[in-house]
C-alpha positions in Angstrom: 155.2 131.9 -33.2 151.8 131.2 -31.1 153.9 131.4 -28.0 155.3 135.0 -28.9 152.3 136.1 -29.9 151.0 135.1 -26.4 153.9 137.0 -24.8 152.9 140.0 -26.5 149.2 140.1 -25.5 150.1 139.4 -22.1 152.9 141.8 -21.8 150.2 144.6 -23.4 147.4 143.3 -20.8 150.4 143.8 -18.2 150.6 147.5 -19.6 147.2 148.4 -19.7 146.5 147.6 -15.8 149.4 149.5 -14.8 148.2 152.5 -17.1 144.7 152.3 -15.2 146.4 152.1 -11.4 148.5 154.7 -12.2 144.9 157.2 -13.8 142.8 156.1 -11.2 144.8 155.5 -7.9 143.2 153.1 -6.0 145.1 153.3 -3.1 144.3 157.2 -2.7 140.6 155.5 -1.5 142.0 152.8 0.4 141.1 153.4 4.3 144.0 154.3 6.6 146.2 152.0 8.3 144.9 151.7 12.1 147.6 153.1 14.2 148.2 151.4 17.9 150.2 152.6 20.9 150.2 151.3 24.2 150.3 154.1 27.0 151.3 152.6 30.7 150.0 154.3 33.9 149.3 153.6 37.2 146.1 153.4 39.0 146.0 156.9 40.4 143.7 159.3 39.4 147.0 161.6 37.9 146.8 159.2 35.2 143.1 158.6 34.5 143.4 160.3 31.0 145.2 157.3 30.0 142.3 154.8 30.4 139.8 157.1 29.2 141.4 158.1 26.3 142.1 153.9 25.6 138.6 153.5 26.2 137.2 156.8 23.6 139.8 154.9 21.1 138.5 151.5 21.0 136.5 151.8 18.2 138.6 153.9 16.5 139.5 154.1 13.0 142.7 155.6 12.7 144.6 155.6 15.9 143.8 153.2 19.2 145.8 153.9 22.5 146.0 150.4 24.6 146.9 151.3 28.6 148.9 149.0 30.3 148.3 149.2 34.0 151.3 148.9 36.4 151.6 148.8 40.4 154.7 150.7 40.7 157.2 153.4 38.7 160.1 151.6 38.7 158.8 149.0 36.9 157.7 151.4 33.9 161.2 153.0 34.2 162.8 149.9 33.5 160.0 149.4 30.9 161.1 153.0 29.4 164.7 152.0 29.4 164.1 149.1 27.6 161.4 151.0 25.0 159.3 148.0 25.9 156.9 151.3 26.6 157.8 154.3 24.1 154.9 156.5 26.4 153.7 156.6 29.8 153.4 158.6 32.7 155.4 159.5 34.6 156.2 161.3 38.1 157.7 164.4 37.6 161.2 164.2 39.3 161.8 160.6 37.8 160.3 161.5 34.0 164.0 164.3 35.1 166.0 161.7 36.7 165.4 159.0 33.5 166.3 161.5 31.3 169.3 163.0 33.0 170.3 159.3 32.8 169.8 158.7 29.4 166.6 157.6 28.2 165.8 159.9 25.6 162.2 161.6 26.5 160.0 164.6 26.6 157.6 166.0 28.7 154.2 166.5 26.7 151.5 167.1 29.6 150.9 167.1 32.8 147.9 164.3 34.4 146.3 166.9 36.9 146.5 169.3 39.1 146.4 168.3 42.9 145.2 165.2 44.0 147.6 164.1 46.4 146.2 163.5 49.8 148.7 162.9 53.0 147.1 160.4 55.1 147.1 159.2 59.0 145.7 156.4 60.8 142.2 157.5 62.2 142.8 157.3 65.6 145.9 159.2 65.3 145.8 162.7 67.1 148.6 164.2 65.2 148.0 167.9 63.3 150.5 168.6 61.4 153.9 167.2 60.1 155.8 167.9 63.3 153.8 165.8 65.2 155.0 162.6 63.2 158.6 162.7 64.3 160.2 159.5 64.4 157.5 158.1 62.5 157.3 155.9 59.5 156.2 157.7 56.2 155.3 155.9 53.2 156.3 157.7 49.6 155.4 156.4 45.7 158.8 157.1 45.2 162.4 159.2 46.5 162.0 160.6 43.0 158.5 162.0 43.6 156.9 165.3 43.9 155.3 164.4 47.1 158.6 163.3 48.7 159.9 166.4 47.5 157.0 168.6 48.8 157.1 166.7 52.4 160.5 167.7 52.5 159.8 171.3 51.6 156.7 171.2 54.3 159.6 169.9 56.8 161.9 172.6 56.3 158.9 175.0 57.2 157.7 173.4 60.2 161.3 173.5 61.7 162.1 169.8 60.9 165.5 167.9 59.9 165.6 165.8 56.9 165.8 162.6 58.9 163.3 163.5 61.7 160.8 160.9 59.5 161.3 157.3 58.5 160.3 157.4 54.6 159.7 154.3 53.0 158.6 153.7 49.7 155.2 151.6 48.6 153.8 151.5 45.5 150.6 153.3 45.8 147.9 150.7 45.9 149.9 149.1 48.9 149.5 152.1 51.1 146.1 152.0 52.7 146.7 148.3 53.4 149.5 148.8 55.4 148.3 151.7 57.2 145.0 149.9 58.9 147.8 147.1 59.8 150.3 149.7 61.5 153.2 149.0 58.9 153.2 152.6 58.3 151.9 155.8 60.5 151.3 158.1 57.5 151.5 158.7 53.9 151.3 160.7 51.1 149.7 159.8 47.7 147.8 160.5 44.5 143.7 159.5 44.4 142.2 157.0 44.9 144.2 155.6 47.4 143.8 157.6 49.8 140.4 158.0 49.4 139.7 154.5 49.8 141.1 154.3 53.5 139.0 157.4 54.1 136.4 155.1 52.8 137.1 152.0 54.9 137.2 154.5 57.8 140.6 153.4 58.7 143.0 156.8 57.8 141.7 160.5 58.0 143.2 163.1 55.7 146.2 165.2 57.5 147.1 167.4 54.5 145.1 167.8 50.8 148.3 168.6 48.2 145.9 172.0 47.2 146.1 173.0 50.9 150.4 172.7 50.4 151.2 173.7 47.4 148.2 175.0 44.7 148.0 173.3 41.7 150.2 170.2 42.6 151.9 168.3 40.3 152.6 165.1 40.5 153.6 162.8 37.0 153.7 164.0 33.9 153.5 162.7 30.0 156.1 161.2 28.8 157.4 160.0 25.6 160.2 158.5 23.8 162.2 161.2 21.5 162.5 157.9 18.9 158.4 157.5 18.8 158.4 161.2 18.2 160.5 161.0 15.1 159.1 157.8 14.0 155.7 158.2 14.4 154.8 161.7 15.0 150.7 161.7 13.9 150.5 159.1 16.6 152.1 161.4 18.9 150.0 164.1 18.6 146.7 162.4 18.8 148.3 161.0 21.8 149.0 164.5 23.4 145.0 165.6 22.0 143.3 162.9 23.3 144.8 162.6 26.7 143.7 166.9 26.5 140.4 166.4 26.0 140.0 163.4 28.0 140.6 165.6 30.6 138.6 168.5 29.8 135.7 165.3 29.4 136.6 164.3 32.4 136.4 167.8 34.4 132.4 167.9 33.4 131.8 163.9 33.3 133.2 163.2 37.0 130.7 160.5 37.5 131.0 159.0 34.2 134.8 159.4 34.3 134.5 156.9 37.6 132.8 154.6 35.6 135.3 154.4 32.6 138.0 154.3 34.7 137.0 152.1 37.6 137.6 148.8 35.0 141.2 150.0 34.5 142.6 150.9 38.1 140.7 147.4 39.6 139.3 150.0 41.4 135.8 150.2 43.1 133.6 153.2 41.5 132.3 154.4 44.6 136.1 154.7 45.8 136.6 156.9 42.2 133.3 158.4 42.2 133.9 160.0 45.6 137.6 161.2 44.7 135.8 163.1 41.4 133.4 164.7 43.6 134.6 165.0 47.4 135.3 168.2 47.5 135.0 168.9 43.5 138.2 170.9 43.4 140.0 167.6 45.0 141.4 166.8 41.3 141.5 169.4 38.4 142.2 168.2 35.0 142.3 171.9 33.1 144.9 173.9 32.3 147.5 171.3 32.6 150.0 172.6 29.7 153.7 172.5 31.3 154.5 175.7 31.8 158.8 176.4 32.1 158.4 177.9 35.5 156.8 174.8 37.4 158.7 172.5 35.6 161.3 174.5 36.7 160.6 174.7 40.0 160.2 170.4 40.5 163.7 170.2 39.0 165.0 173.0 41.3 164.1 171.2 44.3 165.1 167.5 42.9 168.7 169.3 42.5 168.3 170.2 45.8 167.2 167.3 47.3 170.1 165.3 45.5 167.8 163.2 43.2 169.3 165.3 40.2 173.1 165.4 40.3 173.0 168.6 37.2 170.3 171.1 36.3 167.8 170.4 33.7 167.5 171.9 30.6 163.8 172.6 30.5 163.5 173.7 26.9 164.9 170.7 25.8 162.5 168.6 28.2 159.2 170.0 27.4 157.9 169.7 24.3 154.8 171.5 23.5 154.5 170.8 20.0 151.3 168.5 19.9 149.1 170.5 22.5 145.7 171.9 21.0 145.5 175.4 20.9 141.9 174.6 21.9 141.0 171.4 23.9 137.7 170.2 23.4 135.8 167.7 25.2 136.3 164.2 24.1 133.1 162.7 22.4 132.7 159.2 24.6 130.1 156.7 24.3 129.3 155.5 27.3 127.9 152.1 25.9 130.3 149.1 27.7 131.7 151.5 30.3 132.2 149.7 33.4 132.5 146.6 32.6 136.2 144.6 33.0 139.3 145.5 30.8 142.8 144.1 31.0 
């Protein structure tokens, strides 16, 4: 009887604290769940939105982005394929050619617009493209835009496909193996070419503005499973690497600073991309638009990277962009100073 009795309070105590979670909902107070993504990239200044958006997120309460630094764009392919990485960027004609092959991913953004320099040894008195015949040419990739615009620059200077030797480096090699001789010339995004301006070893041939206005070279990228899964990280994904960018556009010095940690990179080597000429890298007005898109996979079909057209519509995805990108609101405090 005392034990039944005991049952019954207990069992009404039980009652009464479900009645008062269920009037006053707790959890409806309870902060957010922190959301994490790690972004890769590559230490060129195309992707410099993805550190500085990592580092305006570190103290964040809802969603932090993590970048994961890589040397070369197979590897984050194969990382892709794997979804060991479920975002990243991306050059252009691969971000096509991974898809076409059946990683499932869309195109969100671009990283900038120009920044590409093509580069010869100092000393070297050629002038223009023609004048490297027979010469060895380093490229990020086959499957990027500046192997693709080379070859278009080819074609207009009277050249055959195989009058240059390419090779490909991954970009931070480059400048190394120009002041050796291992290469004559190449073609890159910032700051690598920069940097053997810098060292006074390589002289700029071509800027990408002065070849093809408003360059593109990677892209955002992410996987269509992330999308479905996670779409609220997603889309502060897309709006923070915006308004990194449009930060970054009126913070060039400070953007050097941020970003300097992540590439392994010496500031004065960034600070001098950012500035020298200013209209050397643009981050505004990098929404994908169909007809450039259009245009990269045109001439990857035609170069023979693509094997089929590209549906664009189903590529691009445009959901997630602001309708107005702001600046990004960074504290400066700890800038600089080393990241992994």
């Amino acid at each position: 009887m005392k034990r039944s009795s005991m049952q019954i309070g207990l069992a009404v105590l039980g009652v009464i604290a479900v009645l008062g979670l269920l009037r006053f909902k707790p959890w409806r107070n309870a902060p957010a769940e922190r959301q994490e993504l790690t972004v890769g990239f590559l230490p060129v200044t195309c992707h410099l939105t993805c550190p500085v958006t990592a580092f305006a997120t570190r103290t964040s309460a809802t969603t932090r982005f993590d970048s994961r630094r890589f040397t070369d764009f197979p590897t984050v392919s194969d990382a892709l394929r794997s979804r060991k990485l479920e975002a990243t960027f991306l050059i252009g004609p691969l971000a096509m050619y991974v898809r076409a092959n059946g990683v499932p991913i869309n195109l969100f953004y671009l990283g900038h617009g120009d920044g590409s320099t093509v580069m010869v040894r100092k000393n070297d008195p050629a002038r223009s493209l023609r004048d490297l015949k027979g010469r060895k040419f380093a490229r990020p990739s086959k499957y990027s835009n500046q192997y693709l615009v080379i070859r278009k620059l080819m074609a207009d200077q009277g050249m055959q496909p195989d009058d240059i030797k390419f090779v490909d480096l991954p970009p931070p090699e480059m400048p190394a193996a120009l002041a050796t001789g291992a290469i004559d010339a190449y073609f890159v995004g910032e700051p690598h070419a920069a940097k053997a301006e810098l060292d006074g070893t390589g002289r700029v041939l071509y800027h990408a503005k002065d070849i093809w206005p408003r360059f593109i070279s990677c892209v955002l990228v992410v996987h269509e499973e992330l999308i479905r899964e996670r779409p609220e990280v997603v889309r502060d994904l897309v709006r923070g690497i915006a308004e990194s960018g449009e930060w970054a556009e009126g913070h060039r010095l400070d953007a050097a600073k941020v970003a300097a940690p992540y590439f392994r990179q010496k500031e004065k080597v960034l600070r001098f991309v950012l500035t020298q000429p200013p209209d050397r890298v643009s981050y505004r007005m990098l929404t994908p638009t169909d007809p450039e898109i259009q245009k990269i996979a045109d001439m990857a079909l035609q170069s023979g990277i693509l094997k089929q057209p590209v549906n664009i519509k189903e590529l691009v995805d445009r959901q997630f962009i602001p309708s107005t990108i702001k600046a990004a609101h960074i504290d400066m405090q700890g800038a600089g100073e080393a990241s992994s």
